[in-house]
C-alpha positions in Angstrom: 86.9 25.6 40.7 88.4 22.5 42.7 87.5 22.1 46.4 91.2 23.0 48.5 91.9 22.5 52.6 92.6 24.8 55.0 94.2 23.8 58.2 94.9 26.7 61.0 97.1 25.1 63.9 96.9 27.4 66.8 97.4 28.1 70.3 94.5 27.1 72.0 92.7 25.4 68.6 92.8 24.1 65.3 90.7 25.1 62.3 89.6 23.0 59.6 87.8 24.9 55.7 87.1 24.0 53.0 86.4 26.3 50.0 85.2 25.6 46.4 85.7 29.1 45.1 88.9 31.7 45.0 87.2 33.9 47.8 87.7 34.2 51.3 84.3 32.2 51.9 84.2 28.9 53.9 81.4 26.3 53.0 82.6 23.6 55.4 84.4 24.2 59.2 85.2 21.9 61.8 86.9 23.6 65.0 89.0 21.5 67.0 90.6 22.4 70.7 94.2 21.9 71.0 95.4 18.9 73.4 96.8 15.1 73.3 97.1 13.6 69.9 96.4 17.4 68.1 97.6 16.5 64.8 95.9 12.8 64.6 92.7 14.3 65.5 93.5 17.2 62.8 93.9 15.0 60.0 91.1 12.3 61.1 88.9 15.5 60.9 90.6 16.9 57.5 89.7 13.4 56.2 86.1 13.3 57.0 85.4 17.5 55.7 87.1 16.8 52.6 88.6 13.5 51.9 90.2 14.7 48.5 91.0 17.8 47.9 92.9 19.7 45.1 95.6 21.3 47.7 95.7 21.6 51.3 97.4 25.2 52.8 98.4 24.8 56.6 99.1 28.0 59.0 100.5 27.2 61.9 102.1 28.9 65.1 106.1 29.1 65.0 108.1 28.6 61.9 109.2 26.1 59.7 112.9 25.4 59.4 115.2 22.6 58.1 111.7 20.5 58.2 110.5 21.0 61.6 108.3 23.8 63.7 110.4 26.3 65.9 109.4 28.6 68.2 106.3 27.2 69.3 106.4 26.7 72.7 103.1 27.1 73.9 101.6 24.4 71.5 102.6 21.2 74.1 104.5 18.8 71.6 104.3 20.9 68.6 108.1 22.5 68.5 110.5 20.2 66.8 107.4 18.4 64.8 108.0 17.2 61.9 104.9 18.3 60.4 106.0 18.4 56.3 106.7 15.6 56.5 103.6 14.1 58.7 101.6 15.8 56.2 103.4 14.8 52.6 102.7 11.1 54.5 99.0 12.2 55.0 98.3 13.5 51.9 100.6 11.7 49.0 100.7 13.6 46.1 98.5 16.5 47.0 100.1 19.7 46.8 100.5 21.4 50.3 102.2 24.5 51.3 102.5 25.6 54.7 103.6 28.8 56.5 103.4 30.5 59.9 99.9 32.0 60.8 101.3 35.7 60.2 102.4 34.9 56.9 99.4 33.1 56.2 97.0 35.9 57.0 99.2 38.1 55.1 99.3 35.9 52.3 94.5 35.9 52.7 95.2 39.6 52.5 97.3 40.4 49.6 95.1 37.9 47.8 91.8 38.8 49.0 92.2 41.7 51.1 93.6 45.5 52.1 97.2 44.3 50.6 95.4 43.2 47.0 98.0 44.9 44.4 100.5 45.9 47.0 103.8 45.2 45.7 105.8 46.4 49.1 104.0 46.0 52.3 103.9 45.8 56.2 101.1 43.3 57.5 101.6 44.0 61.4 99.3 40.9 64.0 98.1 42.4 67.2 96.8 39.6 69.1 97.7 36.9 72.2 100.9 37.5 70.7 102.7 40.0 68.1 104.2 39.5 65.1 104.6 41.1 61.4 104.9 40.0 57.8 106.7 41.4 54.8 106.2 42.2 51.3 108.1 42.8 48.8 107.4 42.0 45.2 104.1 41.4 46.0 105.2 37.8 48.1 105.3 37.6 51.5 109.4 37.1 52.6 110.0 34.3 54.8 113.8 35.3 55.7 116.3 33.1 55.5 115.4 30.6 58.4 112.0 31.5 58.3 112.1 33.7 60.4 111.4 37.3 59.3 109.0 39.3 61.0 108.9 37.9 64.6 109.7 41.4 65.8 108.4 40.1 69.0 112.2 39.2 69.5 113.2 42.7 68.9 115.3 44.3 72.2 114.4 47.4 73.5 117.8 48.4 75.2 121.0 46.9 74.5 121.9 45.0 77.8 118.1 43.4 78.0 117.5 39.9 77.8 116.7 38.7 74.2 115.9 35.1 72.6 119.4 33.7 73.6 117.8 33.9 77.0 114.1 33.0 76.6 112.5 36.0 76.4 110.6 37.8 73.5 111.7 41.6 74.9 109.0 43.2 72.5 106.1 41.0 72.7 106.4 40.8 76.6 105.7 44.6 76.5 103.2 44.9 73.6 101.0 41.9 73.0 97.6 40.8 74.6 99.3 38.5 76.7 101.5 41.3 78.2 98.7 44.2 78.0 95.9 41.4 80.2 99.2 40.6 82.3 100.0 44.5 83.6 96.5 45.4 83.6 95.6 42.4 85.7 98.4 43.2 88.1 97.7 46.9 88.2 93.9 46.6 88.8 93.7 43.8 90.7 91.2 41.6 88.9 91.4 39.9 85.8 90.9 42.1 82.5 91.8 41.7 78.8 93.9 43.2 76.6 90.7 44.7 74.9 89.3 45.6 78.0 92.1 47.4 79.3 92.0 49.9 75.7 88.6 50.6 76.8 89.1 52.0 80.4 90.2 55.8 79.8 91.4 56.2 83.1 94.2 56.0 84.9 96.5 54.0 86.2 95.2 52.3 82.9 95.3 54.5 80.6 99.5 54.7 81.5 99.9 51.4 80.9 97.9 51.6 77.2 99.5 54.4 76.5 103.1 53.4 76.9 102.2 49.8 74.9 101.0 52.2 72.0 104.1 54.3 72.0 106.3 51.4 71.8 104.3 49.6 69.1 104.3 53.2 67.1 107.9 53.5 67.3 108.5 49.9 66.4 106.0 50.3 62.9 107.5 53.4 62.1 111.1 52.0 62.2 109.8 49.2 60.6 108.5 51.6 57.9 111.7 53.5 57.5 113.4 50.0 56.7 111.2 48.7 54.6 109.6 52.0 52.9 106.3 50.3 52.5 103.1 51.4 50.3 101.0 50.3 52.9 100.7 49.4 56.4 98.0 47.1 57.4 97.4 45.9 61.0 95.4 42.5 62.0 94.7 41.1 65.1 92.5 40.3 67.8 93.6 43.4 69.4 92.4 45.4 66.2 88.8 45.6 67.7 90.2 48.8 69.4 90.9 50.1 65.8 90.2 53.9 67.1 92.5 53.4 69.9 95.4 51.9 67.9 95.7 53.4 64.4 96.0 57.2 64.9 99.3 56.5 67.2 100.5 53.9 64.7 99.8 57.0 61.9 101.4 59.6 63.8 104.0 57.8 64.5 104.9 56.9 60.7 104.6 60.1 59.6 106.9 61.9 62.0 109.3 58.9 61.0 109.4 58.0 57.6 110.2 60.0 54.5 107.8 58.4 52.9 104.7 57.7 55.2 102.9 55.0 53.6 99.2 54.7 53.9 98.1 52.9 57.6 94.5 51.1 58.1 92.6 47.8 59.1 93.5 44.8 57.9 89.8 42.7 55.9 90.2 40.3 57.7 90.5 39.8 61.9 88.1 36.8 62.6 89.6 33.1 61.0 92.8 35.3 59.3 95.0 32.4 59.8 92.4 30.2 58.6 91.9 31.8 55.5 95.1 32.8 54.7 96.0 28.3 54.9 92.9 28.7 51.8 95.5 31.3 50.4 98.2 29.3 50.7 96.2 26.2 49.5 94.9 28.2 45.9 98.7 29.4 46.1 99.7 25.5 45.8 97.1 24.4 43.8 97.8 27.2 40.9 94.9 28.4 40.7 94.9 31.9 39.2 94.3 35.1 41.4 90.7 36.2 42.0 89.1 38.8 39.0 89.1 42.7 40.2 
């Protein structure tokens, strides 16, 4: 089996893999913090890991469209890059495929993990941010900027402020950003989004309680669209499994006429990271993993 790349361009850092066998393993990581000169330093340290491989997959935060990354402002420099094009120059004839970190983990899933042989599916990210991924035909669909499954853009009412103005209505009420945001406010001292799932208490407890409601109604909607097989949910946030998936479940089966199954995604640690490996197998042609 040839040796492929994995790059992860996040947030806050950047992940480097390598793997030499159609598995979600790594043999060889380099992590990276985000900064001045992110993608220089990326590719100096993709060059010393693994200065040939046979295909290099790339996640990264926002989308790809008409060439460039969009809608990632929180990556300093990094919406507007031209980053296919950076890395076609980097890597020459090397086949590279790259896709948002969503889709990416989706795509480590359906090859690897709790979406393996799912033809029409609902991969749902709980994390700093939120986001979704969808299925159909057993390939991840990537809209037709790009752009499907940012549900973080989705309004909640119809005069509210939506992406034409800045603002990501659903993610602002849902994510971990927004979850560590309210709680902080509310309890006057800095918590997390997981920590706040763990306090059963109120005035706590309302604010958890209302985030879960809204992310229930949005997955079963979502279900009702799509009428998936199953729904699996990933995420930082995802360590609060017990807290998250019976709502989610009840939710989808009040809903949809056809309430598909609802559980954990395999993979929440280095998702992203593994699904660029995905990706990179994807390019590469090597076949799908044995049962």
């Amino acid at each position: 089996m040839s040796r492929v790349l994995g790059i992860d361009f996040g947030g806050t850092k950047v992940a480097v893999g390598v793997s030499d066998s159609d598995g979600p393993a790594l043999s060889e990581r380099i992590l990276l913090e985000t900064g001045g000169h992110t993608l220089p330093r990326t590719l100096a340290a993709a060059r010393k890991i693994l200065g040939s491989p046979a295909a290099v997959g790339v996640s990264t935060c926002g989308v790809i469209r008409d060439g460039r990354v969009r809608l990632a402002p929180n990556l300093p420099g990094w919406d507007g890059l031209e980053l296919p094009r950076l890395l076609r120059e980097e890597f020459g004839a090397v086949p590279v495929l790259i896709d948002n970190d969503v889709n990416a983990a989706a795509a480590a899933e359906l090859r690897w993990g709790a979406l393996r042989g799912v033809s029409t599916g609902l991969y749902v990210n709980l994390g700093t941010g939120l986001a979704a991924a969808l299925v159909v035909g057993g390939r991840v669909v990537p809209g037709a900027h790009g752009a499907a499954g940012e549900i973080g853009y989705l309004l909640g009412s119809p005069d509210e402020p939506g992406f034409a103005e800045g603002r990501a209505p659903l993610e602002e009420r849902v994510s971990g950003v927004a979850l560590a945001a309210r709680g902080s406010a509310l309890l006057g001292r800095q918590v997390t989004a997981a920590d706040l799932l763990d306090l059963a208490g109120s005035p706590a407890r309302d604010v958890v309680d209302e985030a879960l409601d809204v992310l229930a109604m949005t997955v079963a909607n979502l279900c009702v669209i799509l009428d998936p097989e199953r729904v699996v949910v990933g995420g930082g946030m995802m360590g609060r499994a017990e807290r998250i998936l019976p709502r989610l479940s009840a939710a989808v089966a009040r809903a949809a006429p056809f309430p598909p199954e609802i559980g954990p995604a395999r993979f929440v640690h280095d998702a992203p990271l593994l699904g660029a490996l995905a990706l990179a197998y994807t390019a590469s042609g090597a076949r799908t993993a044995p049962e």
